[in-house]
C-alpha positions in Angstrom: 85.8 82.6 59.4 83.9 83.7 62.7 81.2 84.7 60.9 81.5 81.0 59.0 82.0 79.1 62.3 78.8 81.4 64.5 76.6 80.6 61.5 77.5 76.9 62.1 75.8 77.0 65.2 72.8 78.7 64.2 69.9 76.7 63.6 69.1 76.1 59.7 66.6 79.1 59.4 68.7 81.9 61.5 71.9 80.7 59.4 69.6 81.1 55.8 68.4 84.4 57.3 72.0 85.6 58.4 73.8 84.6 55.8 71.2 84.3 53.2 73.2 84.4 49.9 76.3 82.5 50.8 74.0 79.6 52.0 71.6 79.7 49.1 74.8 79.1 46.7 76.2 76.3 49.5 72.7 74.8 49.0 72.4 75.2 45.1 76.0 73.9 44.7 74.8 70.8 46.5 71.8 70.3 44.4 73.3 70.7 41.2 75.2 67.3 41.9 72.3 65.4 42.9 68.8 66.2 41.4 68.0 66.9 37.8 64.8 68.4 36.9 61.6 66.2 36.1 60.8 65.3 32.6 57.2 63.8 31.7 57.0 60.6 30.6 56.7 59.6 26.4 53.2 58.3 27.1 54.2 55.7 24.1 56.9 54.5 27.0 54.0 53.7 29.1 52.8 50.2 29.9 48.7 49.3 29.0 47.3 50.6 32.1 45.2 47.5 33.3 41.9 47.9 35.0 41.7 47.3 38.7 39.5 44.6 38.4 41.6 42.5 36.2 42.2 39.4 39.0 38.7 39.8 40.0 38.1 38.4 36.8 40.5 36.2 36.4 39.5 35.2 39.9 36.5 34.7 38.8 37.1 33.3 35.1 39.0 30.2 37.2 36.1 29.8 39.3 33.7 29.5 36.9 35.8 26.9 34.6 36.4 24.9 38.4 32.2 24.9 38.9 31.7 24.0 35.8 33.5 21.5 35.1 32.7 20.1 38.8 29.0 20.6 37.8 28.8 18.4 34.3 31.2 16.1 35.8 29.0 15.4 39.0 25.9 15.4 36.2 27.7 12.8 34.1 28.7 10.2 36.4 25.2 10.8 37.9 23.6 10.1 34.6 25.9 7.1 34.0 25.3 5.9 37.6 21.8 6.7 38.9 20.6 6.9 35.1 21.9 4.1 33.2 24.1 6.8 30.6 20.8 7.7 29.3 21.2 11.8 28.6 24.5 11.0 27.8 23.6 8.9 24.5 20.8 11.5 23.8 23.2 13.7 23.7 25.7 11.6 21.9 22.9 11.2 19.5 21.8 14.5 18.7 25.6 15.3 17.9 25.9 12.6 15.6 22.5 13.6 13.4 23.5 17.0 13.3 27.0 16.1 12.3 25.2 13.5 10.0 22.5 16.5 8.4 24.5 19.3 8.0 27.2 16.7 6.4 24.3 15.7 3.7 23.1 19.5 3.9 26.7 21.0 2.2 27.9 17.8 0.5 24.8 16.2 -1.1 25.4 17.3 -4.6 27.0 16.1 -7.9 30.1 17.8 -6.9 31.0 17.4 -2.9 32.8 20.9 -2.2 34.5 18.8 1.1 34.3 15.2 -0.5 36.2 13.7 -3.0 32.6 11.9 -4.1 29.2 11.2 -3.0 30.3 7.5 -2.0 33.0 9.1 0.3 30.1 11.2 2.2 27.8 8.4 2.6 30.8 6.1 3.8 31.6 8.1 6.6 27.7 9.1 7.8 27.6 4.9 7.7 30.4 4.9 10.1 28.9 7.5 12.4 25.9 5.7 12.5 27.3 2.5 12.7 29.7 4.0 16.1 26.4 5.4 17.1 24.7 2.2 17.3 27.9 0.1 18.8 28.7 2.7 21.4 25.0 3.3 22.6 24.0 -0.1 22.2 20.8 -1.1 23.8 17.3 -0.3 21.7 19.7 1.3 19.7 21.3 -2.2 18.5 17.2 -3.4 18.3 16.9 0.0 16.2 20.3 -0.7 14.0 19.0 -4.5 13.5 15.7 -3.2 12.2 17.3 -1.0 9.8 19.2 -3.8 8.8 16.2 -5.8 7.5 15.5 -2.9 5.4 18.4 -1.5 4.5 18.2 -2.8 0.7 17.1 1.0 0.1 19.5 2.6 1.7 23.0 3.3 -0.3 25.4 0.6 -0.6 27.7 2.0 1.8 24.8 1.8 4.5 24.0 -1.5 3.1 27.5 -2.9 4.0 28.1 -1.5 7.1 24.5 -2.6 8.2 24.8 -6.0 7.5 26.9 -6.5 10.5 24.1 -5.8 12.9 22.9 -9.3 13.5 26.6 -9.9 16.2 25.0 -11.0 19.6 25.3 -7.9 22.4 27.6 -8.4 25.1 25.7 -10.0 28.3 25.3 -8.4 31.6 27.1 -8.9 34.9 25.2 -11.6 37.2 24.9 -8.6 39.8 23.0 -6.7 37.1 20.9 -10.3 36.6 20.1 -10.3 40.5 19.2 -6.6 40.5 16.4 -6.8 38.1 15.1 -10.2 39.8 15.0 -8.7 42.9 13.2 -5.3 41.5 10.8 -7.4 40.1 9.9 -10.3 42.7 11.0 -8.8 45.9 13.6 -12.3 45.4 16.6 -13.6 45.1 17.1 -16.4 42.3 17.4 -18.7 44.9 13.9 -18.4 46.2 11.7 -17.1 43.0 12.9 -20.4 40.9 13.9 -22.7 43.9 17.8 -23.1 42.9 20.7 -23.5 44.5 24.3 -22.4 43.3 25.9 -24.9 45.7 24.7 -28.1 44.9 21.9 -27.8 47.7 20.2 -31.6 47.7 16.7 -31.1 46.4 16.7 -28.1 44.8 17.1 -26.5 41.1 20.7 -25.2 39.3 20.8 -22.6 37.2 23.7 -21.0 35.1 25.0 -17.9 35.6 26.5 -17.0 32.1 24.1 -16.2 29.8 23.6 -18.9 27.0 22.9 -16.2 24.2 22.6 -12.3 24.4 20.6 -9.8 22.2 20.1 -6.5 22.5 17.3 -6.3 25.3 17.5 -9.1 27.0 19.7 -12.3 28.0 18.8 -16.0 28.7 19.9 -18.7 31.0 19.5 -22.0 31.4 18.0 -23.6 34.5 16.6 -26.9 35.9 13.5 -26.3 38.4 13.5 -28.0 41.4 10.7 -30.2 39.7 12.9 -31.4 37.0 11.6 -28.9 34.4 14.5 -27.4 32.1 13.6 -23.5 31.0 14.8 -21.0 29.1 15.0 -17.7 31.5 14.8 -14.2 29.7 15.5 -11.7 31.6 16.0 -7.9 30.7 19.0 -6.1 30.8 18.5 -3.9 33.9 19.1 -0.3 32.0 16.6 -0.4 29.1 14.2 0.3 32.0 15.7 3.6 32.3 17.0 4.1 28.5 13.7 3.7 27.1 11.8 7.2 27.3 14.9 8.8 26.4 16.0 6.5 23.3 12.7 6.4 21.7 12.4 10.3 22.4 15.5 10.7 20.7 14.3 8.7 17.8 11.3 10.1 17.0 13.0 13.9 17.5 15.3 13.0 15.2 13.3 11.1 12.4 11.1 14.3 12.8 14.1 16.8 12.0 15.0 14.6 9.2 11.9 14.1 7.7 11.3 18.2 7.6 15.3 18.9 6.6 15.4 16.5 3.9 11.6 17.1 2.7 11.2 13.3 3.2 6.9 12.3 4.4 7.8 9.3 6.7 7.5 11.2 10.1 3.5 10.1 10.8 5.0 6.3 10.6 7.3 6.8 13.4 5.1 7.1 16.6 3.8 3.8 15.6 7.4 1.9 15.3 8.4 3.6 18.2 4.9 1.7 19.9 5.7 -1.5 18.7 9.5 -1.2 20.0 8.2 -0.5 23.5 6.1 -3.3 23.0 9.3 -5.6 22.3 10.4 -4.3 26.1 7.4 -5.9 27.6 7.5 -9.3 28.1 3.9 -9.9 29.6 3.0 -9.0 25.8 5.2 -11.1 24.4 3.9 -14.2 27.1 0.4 -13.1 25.1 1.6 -13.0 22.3 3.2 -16.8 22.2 0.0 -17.9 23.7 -2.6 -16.8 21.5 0.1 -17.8 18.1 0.0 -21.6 20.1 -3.9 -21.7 20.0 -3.9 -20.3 16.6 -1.4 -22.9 15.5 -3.1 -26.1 17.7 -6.5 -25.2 16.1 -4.9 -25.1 12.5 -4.7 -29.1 11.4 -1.9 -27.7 8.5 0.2 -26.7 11.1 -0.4 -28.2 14.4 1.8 -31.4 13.3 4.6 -29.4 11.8 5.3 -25.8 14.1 6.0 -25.6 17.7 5.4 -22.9 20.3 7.3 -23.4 23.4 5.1 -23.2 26.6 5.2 -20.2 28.8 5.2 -20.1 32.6 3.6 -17.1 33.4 3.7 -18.0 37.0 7.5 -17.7 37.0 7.4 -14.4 34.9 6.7 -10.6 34.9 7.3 -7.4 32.1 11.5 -8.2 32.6 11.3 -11.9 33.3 9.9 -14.4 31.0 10.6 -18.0 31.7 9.6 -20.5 29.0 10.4 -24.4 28.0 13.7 -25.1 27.1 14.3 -26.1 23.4 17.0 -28.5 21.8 17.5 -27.9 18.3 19.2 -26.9 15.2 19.6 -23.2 14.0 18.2 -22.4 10.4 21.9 -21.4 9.4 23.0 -24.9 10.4 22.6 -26.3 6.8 25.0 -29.6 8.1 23.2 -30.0 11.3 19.5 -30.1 9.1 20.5 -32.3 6.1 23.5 -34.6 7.1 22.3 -38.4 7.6 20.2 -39.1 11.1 21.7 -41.3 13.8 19.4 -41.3 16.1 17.6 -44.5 17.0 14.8 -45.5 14.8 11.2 -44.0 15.8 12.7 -41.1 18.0 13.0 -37.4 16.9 14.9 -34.7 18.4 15.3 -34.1 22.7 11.6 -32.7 23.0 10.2 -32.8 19.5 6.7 -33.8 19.1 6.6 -34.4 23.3 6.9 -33.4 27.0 8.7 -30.4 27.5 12.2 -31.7 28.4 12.9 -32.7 32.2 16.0 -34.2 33.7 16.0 -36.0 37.2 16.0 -33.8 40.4 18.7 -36.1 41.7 21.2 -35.7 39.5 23.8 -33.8 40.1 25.1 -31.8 37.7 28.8 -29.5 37.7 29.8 -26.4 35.7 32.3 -26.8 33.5 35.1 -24.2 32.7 32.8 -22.2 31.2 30.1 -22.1 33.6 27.9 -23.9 32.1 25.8 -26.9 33.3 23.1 -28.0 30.8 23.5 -31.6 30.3 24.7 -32.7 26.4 21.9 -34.1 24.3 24.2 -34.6 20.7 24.3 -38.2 21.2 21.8 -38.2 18.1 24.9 -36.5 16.1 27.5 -39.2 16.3 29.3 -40.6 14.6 32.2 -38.0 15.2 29.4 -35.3 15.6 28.6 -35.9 11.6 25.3 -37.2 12.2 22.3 -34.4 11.3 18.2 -34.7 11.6 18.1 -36.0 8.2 15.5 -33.1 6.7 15.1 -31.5 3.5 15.2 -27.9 2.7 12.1 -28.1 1.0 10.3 -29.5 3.8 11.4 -26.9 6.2 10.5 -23.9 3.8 7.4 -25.5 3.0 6.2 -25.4 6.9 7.3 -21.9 6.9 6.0 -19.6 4.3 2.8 -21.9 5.2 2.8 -20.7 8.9 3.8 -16.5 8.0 1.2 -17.2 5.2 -1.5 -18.2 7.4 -0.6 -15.9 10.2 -1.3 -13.0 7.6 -4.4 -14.1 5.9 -6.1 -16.4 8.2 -4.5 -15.8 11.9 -4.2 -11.6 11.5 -1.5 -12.2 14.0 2.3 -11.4 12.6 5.4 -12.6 13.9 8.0 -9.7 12.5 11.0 -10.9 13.3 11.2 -14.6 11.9 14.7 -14.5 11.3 16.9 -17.8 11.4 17.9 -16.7 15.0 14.4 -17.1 16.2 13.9 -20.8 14.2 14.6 -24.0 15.3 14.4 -26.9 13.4 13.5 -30.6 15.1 13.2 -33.8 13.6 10.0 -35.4 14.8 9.7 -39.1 15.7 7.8 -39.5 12.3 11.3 -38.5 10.3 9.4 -34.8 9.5 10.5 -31.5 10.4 9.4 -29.5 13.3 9.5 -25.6 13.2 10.1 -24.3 16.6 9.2 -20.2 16.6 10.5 -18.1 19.7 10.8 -14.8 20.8 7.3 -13.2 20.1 7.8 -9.9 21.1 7.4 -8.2 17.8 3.9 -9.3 16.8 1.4 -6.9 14.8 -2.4 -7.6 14.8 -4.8 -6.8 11.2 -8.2 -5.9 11.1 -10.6 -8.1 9.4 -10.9 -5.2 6.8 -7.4 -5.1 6.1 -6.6 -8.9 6.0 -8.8 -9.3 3.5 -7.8 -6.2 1.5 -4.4 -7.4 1.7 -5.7 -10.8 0.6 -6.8 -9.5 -2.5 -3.9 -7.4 -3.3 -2.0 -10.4 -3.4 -4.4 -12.2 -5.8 -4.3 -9.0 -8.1 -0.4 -9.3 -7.7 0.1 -12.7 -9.4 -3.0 -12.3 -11.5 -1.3 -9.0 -12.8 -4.7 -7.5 -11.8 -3.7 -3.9 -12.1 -7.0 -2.5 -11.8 -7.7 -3.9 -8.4 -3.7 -3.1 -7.3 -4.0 0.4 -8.4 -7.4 0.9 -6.1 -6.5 -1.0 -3.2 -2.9 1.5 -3.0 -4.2 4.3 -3.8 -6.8 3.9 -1.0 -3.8 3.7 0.9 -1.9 6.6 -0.4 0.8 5.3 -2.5 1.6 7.3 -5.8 3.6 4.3 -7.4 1.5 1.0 -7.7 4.5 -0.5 -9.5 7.1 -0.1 -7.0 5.2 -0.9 -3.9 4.0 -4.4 -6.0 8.2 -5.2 -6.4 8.3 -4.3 -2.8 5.6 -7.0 -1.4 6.2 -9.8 -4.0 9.9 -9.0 -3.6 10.0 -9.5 -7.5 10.3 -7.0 -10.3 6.3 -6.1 -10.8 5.9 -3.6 -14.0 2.2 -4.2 -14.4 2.8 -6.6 -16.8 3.4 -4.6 -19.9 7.0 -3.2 -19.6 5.2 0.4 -18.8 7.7 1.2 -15.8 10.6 -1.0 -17.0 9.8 2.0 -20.8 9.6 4.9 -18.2 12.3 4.3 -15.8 15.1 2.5 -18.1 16.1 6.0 -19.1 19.9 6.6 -19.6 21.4 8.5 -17.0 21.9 12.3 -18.2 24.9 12.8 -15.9 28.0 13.5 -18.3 30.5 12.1 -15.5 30.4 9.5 -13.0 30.2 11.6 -10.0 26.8 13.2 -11.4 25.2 9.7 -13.1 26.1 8.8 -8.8 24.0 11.9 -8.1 21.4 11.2 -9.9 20.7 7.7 -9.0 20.1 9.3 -5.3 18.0 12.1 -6.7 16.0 9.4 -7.9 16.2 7.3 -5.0 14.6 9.9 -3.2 11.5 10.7 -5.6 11.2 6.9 -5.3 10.7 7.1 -1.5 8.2 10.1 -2.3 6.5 8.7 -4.8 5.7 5.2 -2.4 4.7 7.6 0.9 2.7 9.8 -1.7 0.2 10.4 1.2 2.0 8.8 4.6 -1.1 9.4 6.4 -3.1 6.6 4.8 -0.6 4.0 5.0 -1.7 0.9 7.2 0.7 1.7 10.2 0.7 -2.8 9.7 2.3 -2.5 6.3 5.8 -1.5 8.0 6.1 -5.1 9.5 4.4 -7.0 7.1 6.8 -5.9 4.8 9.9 -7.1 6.8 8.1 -10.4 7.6 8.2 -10.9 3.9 11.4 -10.1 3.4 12.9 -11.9 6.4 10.8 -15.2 4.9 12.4 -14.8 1.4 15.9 -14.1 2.9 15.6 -17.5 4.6 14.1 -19.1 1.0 17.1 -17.6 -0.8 19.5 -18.9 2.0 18.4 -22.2 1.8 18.6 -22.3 -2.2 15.1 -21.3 -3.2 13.6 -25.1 -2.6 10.1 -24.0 -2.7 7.9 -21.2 -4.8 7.3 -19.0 -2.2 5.1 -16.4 -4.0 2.8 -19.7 -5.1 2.3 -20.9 -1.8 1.8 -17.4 -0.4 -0.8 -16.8 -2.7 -2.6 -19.9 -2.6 -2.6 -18.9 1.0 -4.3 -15.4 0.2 -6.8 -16.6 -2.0 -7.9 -19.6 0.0 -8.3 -17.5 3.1 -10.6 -15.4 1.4 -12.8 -18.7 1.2 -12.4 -19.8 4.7 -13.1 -16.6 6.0 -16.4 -16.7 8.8 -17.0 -13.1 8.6 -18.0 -13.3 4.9 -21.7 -13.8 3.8 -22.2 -17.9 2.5 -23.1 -16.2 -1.3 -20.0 -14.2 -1.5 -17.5 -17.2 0.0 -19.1 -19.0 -3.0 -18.0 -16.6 -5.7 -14.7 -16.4 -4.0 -14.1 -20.5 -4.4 -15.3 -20.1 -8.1 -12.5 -17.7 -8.2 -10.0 -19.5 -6.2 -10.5 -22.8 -8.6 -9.4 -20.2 -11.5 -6.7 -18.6 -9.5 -5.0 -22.1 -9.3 -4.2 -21.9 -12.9 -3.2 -19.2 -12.7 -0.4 -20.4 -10.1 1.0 -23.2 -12.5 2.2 -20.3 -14.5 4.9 -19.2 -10.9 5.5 -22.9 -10.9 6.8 -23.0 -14.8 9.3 -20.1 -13.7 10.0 -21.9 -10.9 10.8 -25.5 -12.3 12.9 -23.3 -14.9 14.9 -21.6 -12.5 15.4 -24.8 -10.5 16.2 -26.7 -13.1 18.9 -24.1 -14.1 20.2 -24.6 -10.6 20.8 -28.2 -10.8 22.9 -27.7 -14.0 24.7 -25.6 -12.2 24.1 -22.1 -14.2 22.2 -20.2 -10.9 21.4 -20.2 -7.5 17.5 -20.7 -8.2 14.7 -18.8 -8.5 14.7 -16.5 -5.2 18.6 -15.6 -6.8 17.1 -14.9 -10.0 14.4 -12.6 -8.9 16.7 -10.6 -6.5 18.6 -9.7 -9.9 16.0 -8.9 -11.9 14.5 -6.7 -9.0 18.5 -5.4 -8.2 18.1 -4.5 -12.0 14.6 -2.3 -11.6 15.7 -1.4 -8.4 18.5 0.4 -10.0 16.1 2.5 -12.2 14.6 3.7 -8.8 17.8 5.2 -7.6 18.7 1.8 -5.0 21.2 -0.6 -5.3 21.2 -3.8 -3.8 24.3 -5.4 -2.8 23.9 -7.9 -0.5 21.4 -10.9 0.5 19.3 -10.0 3.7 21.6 -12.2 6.2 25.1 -11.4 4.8 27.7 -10.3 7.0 
């Protein structure tokens, strides 16, 4: 025990040294209690050993997804403020066509492998396009309506959705209005047309809503301070900036197509993409009505009968085009053309056939709940707004394919947009109609060389001439005389001896429906091929002609077919060819010997047409214009196209 209690005292080493095995057992004992030996790890136990950098990255990973998103973000509302949206539809555009072409690319076949048919995969590539158009809007909807007018070759599906591009665009903001004015004169509206929005004495009004809205532009009325009523155009204030990024987009994309789908109708596109900037220029279209009015006043079958408002150029500039305000009746208004005149005796229509329309300075004149301030001029319509101008159809048609006639074969100046939108109708103090044409923005111009040519083509047309067709498209790069002939008479053409009716009424080979479907496309497509054989000598002027021609038979067949439009046409053609100053004396002589044949030659389009019209009076038809759209509906078939609708439906 001593020993135990002096080795107590001891430091730790003396008592391990002293007493070295009794203390090493003390300590062991001790031990064994509390520590057991280390044992490894299973390295299966282990967690994944992450790398030390792992919220660097992650760090980093948010920070990038932040900047990002902050950067597009900060580039879209930039684009869609500062830019007016315009990479935003690009973009939006280029999605869509790629969506559209690799759609067509898997699916295009007799048996869709992600379609239940080939109707379902042009149905929804309609859709797309037709969201396209409605959510870009802009040239787009100019684009859309232009496709419209042609659409008769596209599918049906495209045909239907198509025919509902002719709704009026919604109308800018008045800030928007102001903007542009301002931009343009270094004015307010106040001071550039000497108005005043609060009944200021001796000054002009003008409304602030819009009285119709298109796709470019939108138009007001106003009263000058002189008394003068006008129509003021003005463009909406982002096609400026959407312009060199719309028609880029176009002509990218037509290019893309046009190589993916083997397709030659690239080369035509620079030229429609020329004439669409054209329609966002309105100094041209100021020119444009101009030189058509001193066409028209110098042209004693017309001056009397078609109207070109006057232009104030003073008052204008490439966004702003102020012209005469016109009172009149739409082309669609059949009711407001034919129903019994009420009018006084001796007096026409507000305007027609006189001074452009004024109303007293000092008159005072309130919006009403709309907005609107124009004065009412329908007095002429009573009783109980049943009273009409008291015209005939066959009147109005009659002044109409005359003036489109003459414009191509005399003039060489071509309105291309003459749809019933852009027609106004006037009964003249004489109790005759009065065409009134606006909106000339869309105007092509012919050579001498090619009016002619063309002038002959349609001779060689109706006098089944197929020598002289053949040469004059072939010269011009077209493979198939036969369906470019149906295309510009707008009638079934088969060269007159059944040849292509023999060649092309084939039965369809396809064994069920879904492949006869494919192979009505497959020879939709050759069709297209076959026309654009070589689309590098195509007339760039044949585009618009072409929808000029349609637009004008459209209105024929809308109105009932009341005149033979290819006889008067042609009369046109042949008798230009004898009026023409350009021509030596000798051969405008043989051209009248042949003109004086070419009559008789006419009475044989009036026997189908007295036929066809007296069908419709019996009540078994619609008239001729109906009757030659099936006949052509029936070729067209053989081509691979189906037409299902008339050129203003929907």
């Amino acid at each position: 025990m001593r020993y135990g209690l002096i080795s107590l005292r001891l430091s730790p080493i003396q008592a391990i040294h002293s007493r070295p095995l009794r203390l090493s057992q003390g300590i062991r004992r001790i031990h064994d209690t509390r520590f057991s030996p280390l044992v490894p790890p299973d390295p299966k136990s282990l967690p994944k050993p992450r790398s030390p950098t792992f919220r660097r990255k992650r760090r980093a990973f948010f920070r990038f997804t932040a900047y990002t998103t902050l950067t597009f973000g900060t580039l879209y509302y930039a684009d869609k403020y500062f830019n007016a949206s315009s990479v935003t539809r690009s973009v939006r555009t280029f999605s869509t066509a790629l969506l559209i072409g690799i759609d067509y690319k898997i699916n295009f076949r007799a048996h869709p492998p992600f379609a239940s048919s080939i109707e379902d995969v042009h149905n929804r590539n309609a859709r797309r396009v037709f969201e396209l158009i409605r959510a870009n809007g802009g040239l787009y909807l100019k684009i859309g309506q232009a496709i419209a007018m042609q659409s008769a070759v596209l599918p049906p599906e495209f045909q239907k959705m198509f025919g509902r591009m002719f709704d009026d665009a919604p109308q800018n903001d008045w800030a928007d209005v102001e903007k542009v004015l301002r931009e343009d004169f270094g004015m307010s509206p106040e001071e550039m047309f000497g108005v005043s929005f609060s009944g200021e004495p001796g000054k002009g009004v003008m409304e602030k809503k819009a009285r119709a809205s298109a796709s470019v532009a939108q138009v007001h009325w106003a009263r000058l301070a002189d008394g003068r009523e006008v129509a003021i155009k003005i463009q909406k204030r982002e096609i400026a900036k959407q312009l060199w990024w719309d028609l880029s987009a176009f002509q990218n994309i037509a290019k893309l197509f046009s190589w993916w789908f083997e397709i030659p109708f690239y080369s035509l596109v620079p030229s429609i993409c020329e004439r669409l900037q054209l329609e966002t220029d309105f100094e041209n279209e100021a020119n444009n009505s101009e030189q058509m009015k001193a066409f028209i006043q110098a042209e004693p079958r017309l001056r009397d009968r078609v109207y070109i408002p006057i232009i104030y150029k003073d008052l204008s500039s490439k966004r702003v085009l102020v012209a005469e305000w016109i009172e009149g009746s739409r082309l669609w208004d059949k009711e407001a053309i034919t129903n019994p005149w009420y009018g006084q005796y001796g007096t026409g229509s507000p305007g027609a056939g006189g001074a452009p329309l004024k109303w007293p300075a000092s008159t005072t004149l309130k919006a009403d709940d709309e907005g609107f301030m124009k004065p009412d001029r329908t007095d002429w319509r009573q009783p109980k707004g049943k009273g009409g101008l008291g015209l005939s159809f066959k009147s109005i048609m009659t002044t109409m394919v005359d003036l489109f006639s003459a414009q191509m074969f005399l003039f060489g100046l071509v309105h291309c947009d003459p749809h019933p939108g852009n027609i106004f109708v006037r009964r003249l103090p004489s109790g005759k109609a009065e065409l009134v044409l606006i909106d000339h923005g869309l105007y092509i111009s012919m050579t001498p060389e090619f009016r002619r040519t063309w002038s002959e083509l349609w001779k060689a047309l109706i006098g089944l001439d197929n020598a002289k067709i053949i040469e004059i498209v072939k010269s011009w790069g077209i493979d198939n005389p036969d369906i470019f002939a149906s295309m510009t008479l707008m009638r079934p053409y088969d060269g007159g001896d059944g040849s292509t009716a023999r060649s092309l009424g084939r039965e369809l080979k396809g064994a069920t429906a879904q492949e006869r479907a494919y192979e009505m496309h497959q020879r939709s497509m050759h069709g297209i091929k076959q026309v654009l054989g070589d689309e590098t000598k195509l007339p760039r002027e044949l585009i618009f002609i072409l929808r000029n021609l349609r637009i004008v038979q459209g209105n024929n067949q809308f109105l009932g077919s009341p005149v033979n439009r290819i006889k008067i046409t042609g009369l046109w053609a042949s008798r230009s060819l004898v009026e023409d100053r350009d021509l030596a004396l000798s051969q405008r002589v043989t051209n009248l010997g042949r003109h004086l044949v070419f009559r008789f030659v006419l009475l044989v389009t009036d026997i189908a047409w007295w036929t066809a019209r007296f069908r419709q009076m019996l009540g078994f038809g619609g008239g001729m214009e109906d009757e030659l759209e099936a006949r052509l509906r029936t070729v067209a078939k053989d081509f691979g196209v189906e037409l299902q609708h008339g050129v203003f439906d929907g």
